[in-house]
C-alpha positions as CSV (number, residue, x, y, z in Angstrom):
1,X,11.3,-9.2,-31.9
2,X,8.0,-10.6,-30.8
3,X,6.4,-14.0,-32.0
4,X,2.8,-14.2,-33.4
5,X,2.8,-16.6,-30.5
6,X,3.7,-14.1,-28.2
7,X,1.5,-11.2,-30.0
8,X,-1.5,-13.7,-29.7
9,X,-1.1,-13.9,-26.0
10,X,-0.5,-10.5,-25.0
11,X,-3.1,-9.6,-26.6
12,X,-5.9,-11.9,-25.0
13,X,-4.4,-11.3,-21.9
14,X,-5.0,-7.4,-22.1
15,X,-8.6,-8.1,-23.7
16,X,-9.5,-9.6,-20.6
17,X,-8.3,-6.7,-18.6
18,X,-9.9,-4.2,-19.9
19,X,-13.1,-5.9,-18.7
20,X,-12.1,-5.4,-15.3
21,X,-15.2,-2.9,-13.7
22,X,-13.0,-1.3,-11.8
23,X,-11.7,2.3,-13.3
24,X,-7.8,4.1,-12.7
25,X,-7.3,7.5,-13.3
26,X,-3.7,8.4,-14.9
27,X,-1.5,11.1,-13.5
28,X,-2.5,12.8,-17.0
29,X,-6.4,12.5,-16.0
30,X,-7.0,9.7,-18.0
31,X,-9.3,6.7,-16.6
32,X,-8.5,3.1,-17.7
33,X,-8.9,-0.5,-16.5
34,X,-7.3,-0.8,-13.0
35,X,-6.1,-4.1,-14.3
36,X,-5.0,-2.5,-17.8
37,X,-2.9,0.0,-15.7
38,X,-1.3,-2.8,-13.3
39,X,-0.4,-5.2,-16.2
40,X,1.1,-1.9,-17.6
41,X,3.2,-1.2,-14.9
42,X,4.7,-4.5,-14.4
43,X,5.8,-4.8,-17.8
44,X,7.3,-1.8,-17.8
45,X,9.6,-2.6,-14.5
46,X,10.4,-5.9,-15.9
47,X,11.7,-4.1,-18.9
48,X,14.1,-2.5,-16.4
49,X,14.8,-5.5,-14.3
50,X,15.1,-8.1,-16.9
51,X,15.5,-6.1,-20.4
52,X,16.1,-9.3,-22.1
53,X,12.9,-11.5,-20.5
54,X,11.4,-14.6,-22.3
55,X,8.7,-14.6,-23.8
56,X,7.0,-17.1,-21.1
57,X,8.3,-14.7,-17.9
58,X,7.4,-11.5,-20.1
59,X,3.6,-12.9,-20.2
60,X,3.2,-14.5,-17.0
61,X,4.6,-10.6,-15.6
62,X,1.7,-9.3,-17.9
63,X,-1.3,-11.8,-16.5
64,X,0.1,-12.2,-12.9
65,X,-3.2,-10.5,-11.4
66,X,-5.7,-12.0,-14.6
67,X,-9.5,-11.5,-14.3
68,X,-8.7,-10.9,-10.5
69,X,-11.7,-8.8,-9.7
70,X,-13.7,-11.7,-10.4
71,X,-12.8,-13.3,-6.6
72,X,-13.6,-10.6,-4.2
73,X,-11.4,-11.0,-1.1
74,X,-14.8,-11.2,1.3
75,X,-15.8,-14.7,-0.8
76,X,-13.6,-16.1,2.1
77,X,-13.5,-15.3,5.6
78,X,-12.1,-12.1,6.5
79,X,-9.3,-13.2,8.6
80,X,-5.8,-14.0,8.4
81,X,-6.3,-17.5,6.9
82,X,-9.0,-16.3,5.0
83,X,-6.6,-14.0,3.4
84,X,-3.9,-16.6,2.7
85,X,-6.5,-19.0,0.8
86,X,-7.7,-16.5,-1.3
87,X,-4.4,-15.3,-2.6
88,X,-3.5,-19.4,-2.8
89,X,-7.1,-19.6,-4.9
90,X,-6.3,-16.8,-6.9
91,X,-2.4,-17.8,-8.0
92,X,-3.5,-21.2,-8.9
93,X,-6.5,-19.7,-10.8
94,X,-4.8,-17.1,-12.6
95,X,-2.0,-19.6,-13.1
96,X,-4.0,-21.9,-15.4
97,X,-6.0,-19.3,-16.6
98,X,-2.9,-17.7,-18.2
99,X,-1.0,-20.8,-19.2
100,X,-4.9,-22.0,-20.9
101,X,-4.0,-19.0,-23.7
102,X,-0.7,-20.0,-23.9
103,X,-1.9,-23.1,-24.8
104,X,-4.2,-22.2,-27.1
105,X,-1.4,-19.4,-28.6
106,X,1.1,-22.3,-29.7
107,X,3.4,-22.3,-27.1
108,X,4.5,-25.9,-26.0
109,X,3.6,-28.2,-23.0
110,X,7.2,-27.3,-21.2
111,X,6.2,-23.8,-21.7
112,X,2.6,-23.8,-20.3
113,X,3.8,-25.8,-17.4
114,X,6.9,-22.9,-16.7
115,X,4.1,-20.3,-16.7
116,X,2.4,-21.8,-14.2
117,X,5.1,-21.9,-11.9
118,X,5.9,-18.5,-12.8
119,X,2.6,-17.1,-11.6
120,X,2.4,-19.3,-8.9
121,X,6.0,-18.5,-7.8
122,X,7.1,-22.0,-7.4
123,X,11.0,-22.2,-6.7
124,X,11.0,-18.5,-5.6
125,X,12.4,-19.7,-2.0
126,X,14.5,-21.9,-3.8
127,X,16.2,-18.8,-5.4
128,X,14.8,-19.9,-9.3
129,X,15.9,-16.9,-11.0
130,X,12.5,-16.1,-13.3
131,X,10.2,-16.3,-10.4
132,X,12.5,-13.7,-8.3
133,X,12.3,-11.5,-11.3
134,X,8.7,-11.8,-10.9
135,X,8.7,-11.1,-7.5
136,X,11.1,-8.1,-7.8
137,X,8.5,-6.4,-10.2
138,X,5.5,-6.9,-8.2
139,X,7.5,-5.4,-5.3
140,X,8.4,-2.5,-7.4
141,X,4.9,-2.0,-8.6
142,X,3.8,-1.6,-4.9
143,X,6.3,0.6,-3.7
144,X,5.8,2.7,-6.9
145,X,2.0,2.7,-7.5
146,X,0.4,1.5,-4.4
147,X,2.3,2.0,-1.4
148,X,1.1,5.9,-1.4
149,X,-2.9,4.6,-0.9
150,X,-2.0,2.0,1.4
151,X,-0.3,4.0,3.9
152,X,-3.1,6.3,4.5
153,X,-5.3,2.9,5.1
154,X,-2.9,1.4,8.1
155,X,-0.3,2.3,11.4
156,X,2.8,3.2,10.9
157,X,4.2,-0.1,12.9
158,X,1.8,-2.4,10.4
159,X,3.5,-0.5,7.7
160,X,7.0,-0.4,8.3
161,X,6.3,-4.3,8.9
162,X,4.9,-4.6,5.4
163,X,7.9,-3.0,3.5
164,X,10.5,-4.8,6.3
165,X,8.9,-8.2,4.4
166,X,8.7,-6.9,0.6
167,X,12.5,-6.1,1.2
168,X,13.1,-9.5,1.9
169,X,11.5,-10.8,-0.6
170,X,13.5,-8.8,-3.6
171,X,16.9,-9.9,-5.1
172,X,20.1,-7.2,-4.8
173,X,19.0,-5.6,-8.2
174,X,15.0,-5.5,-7.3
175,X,16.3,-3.7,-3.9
176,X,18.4,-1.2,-6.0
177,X,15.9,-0.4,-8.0
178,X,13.6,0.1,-5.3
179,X,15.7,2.8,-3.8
180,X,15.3,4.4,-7.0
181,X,11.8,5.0,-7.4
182,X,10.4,8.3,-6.6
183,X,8.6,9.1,-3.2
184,X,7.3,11.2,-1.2
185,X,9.3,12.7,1.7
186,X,7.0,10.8,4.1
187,X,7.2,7.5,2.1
188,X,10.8,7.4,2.1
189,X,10.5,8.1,5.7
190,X,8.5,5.0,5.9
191,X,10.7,3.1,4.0
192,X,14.1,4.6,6.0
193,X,12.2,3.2,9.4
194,X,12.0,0.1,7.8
195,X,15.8,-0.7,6.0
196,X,16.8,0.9,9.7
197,X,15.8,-2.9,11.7
């Protein structure tokens, strides 16, 4: 069962995504928040990858991308360490952020200072278990609800490349889970060309 704590976070968290400008439409036809429907999906993979989650993972899964359409990726320089500050900017941003309504919400100092190395993924080369659950359900969210647009947008050798590296990144489980989701023939091709090397 959920605290107030918890209920009081969740739900200024998803407040502030369904403010993001930027519209998704559902398989049903529906059109929400693309932030809404991201936060969406990675709770609902962490609910298979980590069923019993704390409260402090469960919320840093649900604000890992928070008020991220507010940095657009060309306010730095479009290159490749360009690319690698903003995500940098945007992790520690998002990080306190987050941890801010936590704060505000009850939780404790210990707490707020876990959640930001949750959504910063501190530790995660370090093998700390909570941030490679983390990481696990961001790489299922890609391979699940983004890795159908993003194939059409690059080679086949940059993509194969990109799916050789989110492999690495998951855990045993994440990787079984991944094999799991439902593709497309030419996705799984994609991802066969990939496990292959």
């Amino acid at each position: 069962m959920s605290s107030d704590r918890f209920n009081c976070a969740r739900t200024r968290i998803y407040a502030a995504h369904d403010e993001d400008p930027t519209p998704h439409t559902t398989a049903a036809g529906a059109t929400k928040p693309y932030e809404t429907h991201y936060a969406e999906q990675m709770e609902r993979y962490l609910a298979q990858r980590a069923p019993d989650a704390s409260e402090v993972l469960r919320l840093a899964v649900c604000g890992q991308h928070f008020r991220r359409w507010e940095v657009r990726r060309d306010s730095f320089a479009m290159t490749r360490l360009g690319y690698h500050s903003w995500r940098t900017h945007l992790k520690k941003r998002q990080a306190q952020q987050v941890s801010d309504i936590l704060h505000e919400c009850g939780y404790s100092d210990a707490d707020v200072k876990t959640c930001i190395a949750l959504i910063e993924k501190e530790g995660l080369k370090q093998g700390e278990e909570e941030v490679q659950v983390l990481e696990d359900v961001a790489c299922l969210v890609f391979l699940d609800d983004q890795f159908e647009e993003f194939k059409d947008k690059h080679d086949e050798g940059k993509i194969v490349h990109i799916l050789k590296k989110t492999w690495g990144k998951m855990s045993k489980r994440g990787q079984e889970l991944a094999l799991g989701l439902p593709m497309t023939e030419e996705c799984k091709a994609l991802v066969g060309k990939a496990l292959e090397g």
